[in-house]
C-alpha positions in Angstrom: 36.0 131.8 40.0 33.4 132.1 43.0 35.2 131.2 46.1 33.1 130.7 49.8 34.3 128.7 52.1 31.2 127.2 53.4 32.5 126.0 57.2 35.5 128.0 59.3 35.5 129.1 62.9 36.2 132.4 64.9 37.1 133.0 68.4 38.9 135.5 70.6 39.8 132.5 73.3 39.4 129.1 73.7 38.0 128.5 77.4 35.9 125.8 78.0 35.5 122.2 79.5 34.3 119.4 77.0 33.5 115.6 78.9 35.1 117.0 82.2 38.9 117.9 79.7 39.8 121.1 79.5 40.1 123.1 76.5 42.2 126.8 76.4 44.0 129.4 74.8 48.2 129.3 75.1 50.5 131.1 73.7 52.3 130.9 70.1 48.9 129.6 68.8 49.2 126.2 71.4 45.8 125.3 73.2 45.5 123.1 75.9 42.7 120.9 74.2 41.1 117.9 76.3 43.8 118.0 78.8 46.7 118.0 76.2 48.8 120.8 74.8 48.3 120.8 70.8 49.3 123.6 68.8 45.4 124.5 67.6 46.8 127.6 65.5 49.5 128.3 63.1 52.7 129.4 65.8 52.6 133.8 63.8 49.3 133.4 65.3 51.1 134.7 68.7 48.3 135.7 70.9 45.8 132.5 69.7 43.2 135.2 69.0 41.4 133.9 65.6 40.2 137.1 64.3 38.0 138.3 61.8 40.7 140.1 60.4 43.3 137.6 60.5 41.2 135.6 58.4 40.0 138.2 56.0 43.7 138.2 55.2 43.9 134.8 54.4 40.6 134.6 52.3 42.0 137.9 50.1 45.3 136.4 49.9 43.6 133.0 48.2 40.6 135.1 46.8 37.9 133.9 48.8 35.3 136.2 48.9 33.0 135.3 51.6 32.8 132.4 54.8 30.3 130.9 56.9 31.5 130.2 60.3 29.8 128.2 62.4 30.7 126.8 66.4 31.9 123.9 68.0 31.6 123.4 71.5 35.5 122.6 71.8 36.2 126.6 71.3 33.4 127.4 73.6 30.7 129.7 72.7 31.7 132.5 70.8 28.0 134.0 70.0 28.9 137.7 71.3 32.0 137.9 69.1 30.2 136.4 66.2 27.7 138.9 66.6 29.7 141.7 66.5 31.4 140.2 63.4 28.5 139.7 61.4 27.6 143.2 61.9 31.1 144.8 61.1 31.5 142.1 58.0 28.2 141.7 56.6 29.2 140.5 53.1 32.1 138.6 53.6 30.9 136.6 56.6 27.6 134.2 57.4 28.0 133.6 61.0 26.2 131.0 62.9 24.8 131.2 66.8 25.3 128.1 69.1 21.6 127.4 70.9 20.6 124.3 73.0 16.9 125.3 73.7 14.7 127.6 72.1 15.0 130.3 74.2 18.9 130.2 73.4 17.7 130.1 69.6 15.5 133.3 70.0 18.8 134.8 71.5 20.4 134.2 68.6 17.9 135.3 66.3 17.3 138.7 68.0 21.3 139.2 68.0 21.5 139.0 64.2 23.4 135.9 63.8 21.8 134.1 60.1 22.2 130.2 61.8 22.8 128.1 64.1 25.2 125.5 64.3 25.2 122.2 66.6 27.8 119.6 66.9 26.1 116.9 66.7 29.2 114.2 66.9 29.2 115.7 70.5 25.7 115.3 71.8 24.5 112.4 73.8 20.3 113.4 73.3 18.3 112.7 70.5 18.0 115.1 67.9 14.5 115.0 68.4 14.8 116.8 71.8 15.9 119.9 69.5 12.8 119.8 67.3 11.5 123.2 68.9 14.5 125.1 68.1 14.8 123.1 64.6 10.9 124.7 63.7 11.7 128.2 65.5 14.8 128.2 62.5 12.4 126.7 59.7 10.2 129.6 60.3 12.0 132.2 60.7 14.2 131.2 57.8 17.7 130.1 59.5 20.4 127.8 58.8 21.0 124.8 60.3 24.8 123.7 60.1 24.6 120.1 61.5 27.7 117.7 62.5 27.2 114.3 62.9 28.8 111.3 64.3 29.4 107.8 62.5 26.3 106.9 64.2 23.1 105.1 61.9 20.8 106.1 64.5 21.6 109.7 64.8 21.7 109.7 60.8 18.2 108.6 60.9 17.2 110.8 63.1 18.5 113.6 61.3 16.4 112.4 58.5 13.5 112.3 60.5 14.2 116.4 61.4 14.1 116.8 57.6 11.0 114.9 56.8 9.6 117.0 59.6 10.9 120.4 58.6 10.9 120.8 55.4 11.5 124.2 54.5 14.6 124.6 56.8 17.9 124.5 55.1 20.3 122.2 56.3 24.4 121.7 55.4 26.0 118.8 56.6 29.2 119.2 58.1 32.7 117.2 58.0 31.7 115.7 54.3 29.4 113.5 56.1 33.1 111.7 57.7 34.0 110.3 54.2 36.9 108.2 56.4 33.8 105.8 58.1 31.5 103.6 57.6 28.4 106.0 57.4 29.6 108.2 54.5 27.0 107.4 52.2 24.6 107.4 54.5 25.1 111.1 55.5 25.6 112.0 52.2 22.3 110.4 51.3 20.4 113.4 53.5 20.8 115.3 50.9 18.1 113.2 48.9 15.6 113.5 51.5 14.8 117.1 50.9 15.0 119.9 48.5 17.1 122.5 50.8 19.9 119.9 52.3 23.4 120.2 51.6 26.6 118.8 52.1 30.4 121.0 53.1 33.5 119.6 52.9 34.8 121.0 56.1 37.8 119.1 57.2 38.1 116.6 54.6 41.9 117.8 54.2 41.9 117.2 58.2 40.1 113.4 57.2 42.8 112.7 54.7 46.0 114.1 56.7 47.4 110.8 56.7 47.4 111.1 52.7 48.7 114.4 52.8 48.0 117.4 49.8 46.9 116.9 47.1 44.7 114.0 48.7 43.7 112.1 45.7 41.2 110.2 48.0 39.5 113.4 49.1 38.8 114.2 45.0 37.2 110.6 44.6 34.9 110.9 47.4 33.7 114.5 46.1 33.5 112.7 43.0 31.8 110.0 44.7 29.0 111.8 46.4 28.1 114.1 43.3 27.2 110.5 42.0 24.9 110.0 44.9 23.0 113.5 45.2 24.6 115.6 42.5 27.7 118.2 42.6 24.9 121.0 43.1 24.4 119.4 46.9 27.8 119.5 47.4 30.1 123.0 48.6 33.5 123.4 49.6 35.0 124.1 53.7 38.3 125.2 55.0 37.6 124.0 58.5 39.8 126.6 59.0 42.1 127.6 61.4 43.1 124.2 62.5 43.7 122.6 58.9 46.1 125.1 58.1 48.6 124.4 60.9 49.7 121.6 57.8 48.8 123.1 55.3 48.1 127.0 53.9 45.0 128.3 53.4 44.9 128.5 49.2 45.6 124.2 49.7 42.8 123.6 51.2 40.8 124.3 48.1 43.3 124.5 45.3 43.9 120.4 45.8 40.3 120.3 43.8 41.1 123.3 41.5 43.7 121.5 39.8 42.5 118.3 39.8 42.0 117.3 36.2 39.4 114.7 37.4 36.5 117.6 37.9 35.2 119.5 35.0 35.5 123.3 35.1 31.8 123.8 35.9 31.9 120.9 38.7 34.8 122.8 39.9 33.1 126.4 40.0 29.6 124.7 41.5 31.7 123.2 44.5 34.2 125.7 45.5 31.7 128.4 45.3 28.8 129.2 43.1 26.0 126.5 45.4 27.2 127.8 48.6 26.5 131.7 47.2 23.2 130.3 46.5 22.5 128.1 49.4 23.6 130.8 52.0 22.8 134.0 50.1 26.0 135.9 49.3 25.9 138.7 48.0 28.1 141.8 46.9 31.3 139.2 47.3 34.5 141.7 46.7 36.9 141.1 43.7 39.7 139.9 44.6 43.3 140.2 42.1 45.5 137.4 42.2 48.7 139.1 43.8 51.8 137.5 42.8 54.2 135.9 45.5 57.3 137.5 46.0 59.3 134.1 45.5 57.6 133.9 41.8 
């Protein structure tokens, strides 16, 4: 089966202010994040770098061939290190630029980097105000990895950008926040154009409460491939910070053994739309390797 995880993260240190709190790199994978010390990282991670290369070992260790990682402004911006991953891991990685104005976007563009993400849960402006970075990416054929809040008026908006630019490709982060009111409605963005798309990054972070193997999290995929189809919808890790709970093969193996999803449904979500959507391609094969304690 095709694995890509279709929303994770990358950074060498967390070192940034968010809303005046301050967010950085500990040790023993701890981060002080918005003025409070969390452990952000699984505790082997020692040095709270989250490497490429840590992360390639978890993706071949659950046979994930390939991973988009896109930006948050809670971990800072990490465009340098993600351009110098891109261009040391070109086919196992999709990595997306962070960009607030259109010169930032050409930046990105010009450095490589296939995307940009925005966290839009975060922002306190109109989407509109980004509409000349959102053409710049419709014409020159990047991604747009989009976050938003449980906000109907920055849903609407988002709708607007679609009806606006409609060649751009679009994924829709978080699930569209399958825990709030506005799931459906950010779910429903992917009826307003051909090239939108919804990732389940975080869901298993939604449904923590629930715990593995988050029988809620299967009937809202279940849900939303009602609404727009299973071929809208892909599979994310949201990884590192899910799997301080849980390990890396949960975060997608919780819909691999549900016996609620058909084997096709199964092979769409966890991989095949997201090789299409993003582009994948020469995605390694990877052997299952047997745990020692089998």
């Amino acid at each position: 089966m095709i694995r890509i995880d279709a929303h994770s993260h990358l950074w060498l240190k967390q070192d940034t202010t968010v809303d005046g709190k301050r967010i950085l790199s500990l040790k023993n994978g701890r981060s002080i994040f918005m003025d409070e010390e969390v452990q952000m990282v699984p505790p082997f991670m020692i040095d709270s770098v989250n490497s490429a290369e840590v992360f390639l070992s978890n993706m071949n260790y659950a046979q994930v061939g390939a991973a988009v990682v896109v930006q948050e402004v809670i971990d800072g911006n990490q465009n340098e290190y993600l351009t110098q991953v891109q261009q040391q891991y070109p086919d196992r990685f999709f990595c997306m630029g962070m960009a607030w104005n259109l010169d930032e976007a050409k930046a990105v563009y010009e450095a490589g980097l296939k995307g940009i993400a925005f966290p839009g849960h975060r922002m306190h402006e109109p989407l509109q105000t980004l509409m000349p970075v959102f053409k710049f990416m419709e014409e020159k054929g990047m991604i747009l990895s989009m976050c938003l809040g449980d906000d109907e008026a920055q849903i609407a908006q988002m709708a607007e950008v679609i009806q606006e630019c409609p060649k751009l490709k679009v994924a829709i982060g978080h699930f569209g926040m399958p825990t709030t009111p506005s799931f459906k409605s950010q779910v429903m963005l992917a009826r307003q154009g051909d090239n939108v798309m919804i990732e389940s990054g975080g869901i298993t972070w939604l449904y923590n409460p629930e715990f593995y193997p988050y029988p809620t999290a299967v009937r809202r995929i279940l849900e939303a491939a009602d609404w727009v189809g299973m071929e809208r919808l892909m599979w994310g890790s949201d990884y590192p910070r899910t799997i301080t709970a849980i390990t890396y093969r949960m975060s997608y193996d919780f819909v691999e053994k549900s016996s609620e999803l058909s084997d096709a449904e199964k092979g769409a979500f966890l991989g095949q739309n997201a090789q299409r959507f993003y582009g994948f391609k020469n995605l390694p094969e990877l052997p299952y390797i047997k745990n020692m304690s089998e």
